[in-house]
C-alpha positions in Angstrom: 51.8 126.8 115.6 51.0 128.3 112.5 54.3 131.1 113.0 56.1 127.6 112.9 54.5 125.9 109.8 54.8 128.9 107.8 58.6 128.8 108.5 59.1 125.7 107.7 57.1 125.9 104.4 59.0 128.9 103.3 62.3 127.2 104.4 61.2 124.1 102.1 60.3 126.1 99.0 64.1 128.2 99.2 65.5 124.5 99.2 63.6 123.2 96.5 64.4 126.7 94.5 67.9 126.2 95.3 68.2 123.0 93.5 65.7 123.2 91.0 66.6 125.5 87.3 64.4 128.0 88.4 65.9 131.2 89.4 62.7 132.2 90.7 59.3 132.0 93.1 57.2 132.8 90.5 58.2 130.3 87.7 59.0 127.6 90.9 54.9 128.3 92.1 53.8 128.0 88.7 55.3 124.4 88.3 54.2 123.7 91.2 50.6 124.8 90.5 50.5 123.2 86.9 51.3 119.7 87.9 49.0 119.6 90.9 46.3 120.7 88.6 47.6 117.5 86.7 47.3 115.2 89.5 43.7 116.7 90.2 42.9 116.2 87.1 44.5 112.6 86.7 42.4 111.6 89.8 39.2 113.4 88.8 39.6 111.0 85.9 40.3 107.8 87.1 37.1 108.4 90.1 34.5 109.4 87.0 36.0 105.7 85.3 35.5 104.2 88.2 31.9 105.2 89.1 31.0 105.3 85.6 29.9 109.3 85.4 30.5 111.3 82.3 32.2 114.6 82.1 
């Protein structure tokens, strides 16, 4: 099963190479990495709002 995800994952990320203006894994990974670290932090955020915890 994992043979199979793997595939599939590295079939994904060649589509979303192919029609993104990167012309390559590394920059694609780092855009990737940089706005998950956003959403993380975005989230992080909004829970220590929420429950009233300070950074």
């Amino acid at each position: 099963m994992s043979i199979f995800m793997s595939i599939v994952s590295y079939c994904k990320f060649e589509l979303l190479k192919n029609r993104s203006c990167y012309k390559n894994q590394h920059q694609l990974k780092e855009l990737l990495l940089i706005k998950a670290n956003q959403a993380t932090m975005k989230e992080l955020l909004k829970l220590q709002k929420q429950f009233g915890v300070a950074a």
